[in-house]
C-alpha positions as CSV (number, residue, x, y, z in Angstrom):
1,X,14.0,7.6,27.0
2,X,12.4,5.1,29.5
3,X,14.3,2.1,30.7
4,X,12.9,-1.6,30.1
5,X,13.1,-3.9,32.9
6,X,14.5,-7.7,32.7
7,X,15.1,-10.8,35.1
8,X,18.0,-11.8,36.8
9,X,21.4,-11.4,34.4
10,X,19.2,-9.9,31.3
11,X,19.1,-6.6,32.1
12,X,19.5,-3.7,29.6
13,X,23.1,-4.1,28.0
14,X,22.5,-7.9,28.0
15,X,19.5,-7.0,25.5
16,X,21.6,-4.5,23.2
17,X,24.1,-7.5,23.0
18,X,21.5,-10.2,22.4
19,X,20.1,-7.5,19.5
20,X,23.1,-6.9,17.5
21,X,25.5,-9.3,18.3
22,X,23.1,-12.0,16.5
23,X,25.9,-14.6,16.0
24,X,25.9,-14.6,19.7
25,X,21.9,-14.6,20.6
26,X,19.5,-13.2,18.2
27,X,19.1,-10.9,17.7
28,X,-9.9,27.0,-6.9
29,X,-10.1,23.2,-5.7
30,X,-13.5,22.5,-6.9
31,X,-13.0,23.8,-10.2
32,X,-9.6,22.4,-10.7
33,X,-11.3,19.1,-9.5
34,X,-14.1,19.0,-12.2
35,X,-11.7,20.5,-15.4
36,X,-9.3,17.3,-14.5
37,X,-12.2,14.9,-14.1
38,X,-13.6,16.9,-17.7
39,X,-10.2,16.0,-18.7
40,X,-9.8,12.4,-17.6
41,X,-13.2,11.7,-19.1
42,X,-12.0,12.6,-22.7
43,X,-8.7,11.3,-22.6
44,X,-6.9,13.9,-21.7
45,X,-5.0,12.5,-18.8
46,X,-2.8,10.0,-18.7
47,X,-2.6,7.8,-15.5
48,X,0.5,9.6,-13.3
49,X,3.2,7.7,-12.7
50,X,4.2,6.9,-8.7
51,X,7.8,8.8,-8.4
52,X,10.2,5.9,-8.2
53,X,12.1,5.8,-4.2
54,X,15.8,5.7,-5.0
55,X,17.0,2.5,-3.9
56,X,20.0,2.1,-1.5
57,X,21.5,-0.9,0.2
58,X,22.7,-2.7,3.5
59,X,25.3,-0.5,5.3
60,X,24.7,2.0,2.8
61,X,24.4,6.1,4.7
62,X,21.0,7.6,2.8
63,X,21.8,10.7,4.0
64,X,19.0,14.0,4.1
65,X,17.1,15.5,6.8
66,X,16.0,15.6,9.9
67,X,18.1,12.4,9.8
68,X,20.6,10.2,8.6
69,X,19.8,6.6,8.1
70,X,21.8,3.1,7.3
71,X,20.1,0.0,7.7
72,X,22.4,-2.7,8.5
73,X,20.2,-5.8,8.9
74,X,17.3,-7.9,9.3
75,X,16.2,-10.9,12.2
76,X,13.6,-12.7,13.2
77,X,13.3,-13.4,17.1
78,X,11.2,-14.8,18.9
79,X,9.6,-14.5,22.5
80,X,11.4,-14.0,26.1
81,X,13.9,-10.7,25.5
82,X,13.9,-8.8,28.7
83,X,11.9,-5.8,28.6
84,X,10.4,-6.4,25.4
85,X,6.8,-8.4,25.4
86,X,4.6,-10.0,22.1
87,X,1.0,-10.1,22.6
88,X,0.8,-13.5,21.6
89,X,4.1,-15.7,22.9
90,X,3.8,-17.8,19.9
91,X,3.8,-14.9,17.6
92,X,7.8,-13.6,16.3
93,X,9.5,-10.2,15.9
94,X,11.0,-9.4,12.7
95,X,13.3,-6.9,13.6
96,X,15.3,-4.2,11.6
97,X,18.5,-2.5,12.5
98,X,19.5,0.8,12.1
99,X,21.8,3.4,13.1
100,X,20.0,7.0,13.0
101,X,21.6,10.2,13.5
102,X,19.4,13.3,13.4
103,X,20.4,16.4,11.7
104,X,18.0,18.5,12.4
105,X,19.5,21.2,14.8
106,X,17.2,20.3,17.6
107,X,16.2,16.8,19.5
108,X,13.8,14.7,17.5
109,X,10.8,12.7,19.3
110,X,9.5,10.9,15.8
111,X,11.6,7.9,15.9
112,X,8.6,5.8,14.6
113,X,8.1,8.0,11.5
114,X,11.9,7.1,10.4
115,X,11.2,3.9,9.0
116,X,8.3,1.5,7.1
117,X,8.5,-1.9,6.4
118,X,6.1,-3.8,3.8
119,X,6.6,-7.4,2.3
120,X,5.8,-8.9,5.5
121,X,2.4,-10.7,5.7
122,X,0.8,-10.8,9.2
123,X,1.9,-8.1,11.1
124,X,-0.1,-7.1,14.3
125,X,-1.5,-3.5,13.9
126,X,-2.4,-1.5,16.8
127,X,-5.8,-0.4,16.1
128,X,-4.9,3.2,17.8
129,X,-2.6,3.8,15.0
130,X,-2.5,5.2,11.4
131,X,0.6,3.4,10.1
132,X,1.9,0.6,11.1
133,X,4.4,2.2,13.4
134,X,7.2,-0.5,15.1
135,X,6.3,-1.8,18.9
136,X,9.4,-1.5,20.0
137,X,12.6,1.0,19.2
138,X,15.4,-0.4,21.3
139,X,19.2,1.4,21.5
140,X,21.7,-1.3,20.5
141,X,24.4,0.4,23.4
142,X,22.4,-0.1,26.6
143,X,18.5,-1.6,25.5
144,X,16.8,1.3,26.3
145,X,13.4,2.3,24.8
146,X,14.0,5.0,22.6
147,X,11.9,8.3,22.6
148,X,14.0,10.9,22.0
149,X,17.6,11.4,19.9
150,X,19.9,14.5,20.1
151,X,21.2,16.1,17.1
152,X,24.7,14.9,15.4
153,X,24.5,11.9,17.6
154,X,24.6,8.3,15.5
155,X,22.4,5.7,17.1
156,X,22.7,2.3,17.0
157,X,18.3,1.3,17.7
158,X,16.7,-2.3,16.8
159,X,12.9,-1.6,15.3
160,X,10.7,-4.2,16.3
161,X,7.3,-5.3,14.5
162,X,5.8,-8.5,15.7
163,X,4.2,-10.8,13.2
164,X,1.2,-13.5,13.5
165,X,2.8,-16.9,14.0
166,X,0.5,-18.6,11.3
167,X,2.1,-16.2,8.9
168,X,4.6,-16.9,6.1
169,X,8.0,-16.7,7.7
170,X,9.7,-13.5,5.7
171,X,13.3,-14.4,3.7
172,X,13.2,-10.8,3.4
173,X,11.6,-7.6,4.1
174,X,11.3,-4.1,2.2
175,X,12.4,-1.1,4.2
176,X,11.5,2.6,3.2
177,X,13.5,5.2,4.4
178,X,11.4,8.5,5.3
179,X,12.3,11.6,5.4
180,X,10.5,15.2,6.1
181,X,10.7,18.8,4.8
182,X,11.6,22.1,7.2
183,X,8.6,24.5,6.0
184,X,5.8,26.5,6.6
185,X,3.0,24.9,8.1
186,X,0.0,26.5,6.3
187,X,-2.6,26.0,9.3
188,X,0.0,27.2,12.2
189,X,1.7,29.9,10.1
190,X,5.5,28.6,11.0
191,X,8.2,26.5,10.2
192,X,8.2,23.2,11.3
193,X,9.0,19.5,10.1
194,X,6.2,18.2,7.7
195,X,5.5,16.2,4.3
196,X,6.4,12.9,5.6
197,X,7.7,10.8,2.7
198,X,9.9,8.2,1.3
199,X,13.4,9.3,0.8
200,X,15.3,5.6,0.0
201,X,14.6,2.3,0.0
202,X,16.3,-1.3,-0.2
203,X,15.1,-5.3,0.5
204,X,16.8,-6.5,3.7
205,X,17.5,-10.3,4.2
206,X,16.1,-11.6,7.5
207,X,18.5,-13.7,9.4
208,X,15.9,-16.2,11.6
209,X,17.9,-16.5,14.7
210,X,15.1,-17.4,16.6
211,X,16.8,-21.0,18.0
212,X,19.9,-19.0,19.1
């Protein structure tokens, strides 16, 4: 973990406080390729169906490995949290919280990978990245950044994703829970955490408590 710094009487606790307490501030390839195109071609295949994500819902534990995972809200914030920085002032955060205990039997560093949101027009990509991974992961108890949890260990963290200002502002937003698979990893040749993919997933209201 890495602190995050803050003015005069907004230090770290004061930003886990503003965060949660939101009444108070805010808070055979190739052939196996060509006999399925054959196939498709003369109506042998049908399209495949997308597996449905079992849904879950606010305050609900979605329980499964390497974590543990109950979303317990939605906000939308705006600019001037200590520590925490938009790279446009006028943009907004549309933040989601969570309390995540890992249960894998070692320290996890994938934080980012624990949660997707979509729904949400106008939120700011960083170009470096593959998904669109949160800016900020903030623990609720003292408003550190969050890098690393330990096992069997609940934590309270905010997930932040800014959002264009000339965007529709969200009622709602759809979170998917993630989840990944302890297996062999085919290239490496041992067990490790792969197969990142949807485990549960639920529409969150967003409380705008961006006045407060």
């Amino acid at each position: 973990m890495s602190s995050v710094g803050g003015g005069p009487g907004a230090g770290p606790r004061g930003l886990g406080a503003r965060i949660v307490a939101i009444p108070l501030r805010w808070l055979g390839l190739s052939a196996g390729v060509a006999a399925l195109a054959a196939s498709g071609l003369f109506g042998g295949l049908e399209t495949a169906e997308k597996p449905e994500v079992p849904p879950v819902q606010v305050n609900e534990l979605s329980e499964g490995e390497p974590w543990n995972v109950t979303i317990t809200g939605a906000r939308l914030v705006g600019d001037g949290l200590p520590g925490i920085r938009l790279d446009n002032p006028a943009n907004r955060w549309v933040v989601v919280l969570a309390t995540v205990e890992v249960t894998a039997p070692t320290s996890r560093n994938d934080m980012r990978e624990v949660l997707e949101i979509s729904g949400v027009e106008g939120l700011v990509k960083d170009p470096a990245l593959r998904r669109l991974d949160p800016g900020y992961i903030i623990a609720l108890r003292d408003g550190v950044s969050v890098t690393y949890l330990q096992p069997s260990m609940p934590e309270k963290l905010a997930y932040f994703w800014e959002q264009e200002s000339t965007a529709p502002v969200p009622t709602e937003v759809k979170v998917t829970i993630n989840q990944k698979t302890y297996r062999i990893d085919s290239l490496a040749g041992h067990k490790a955490w792969l197969g990142l993919e949807p485990r549960a997933e639920l529409t969150v209201p967003v409380e705008d408590r961006r006045d407060q």
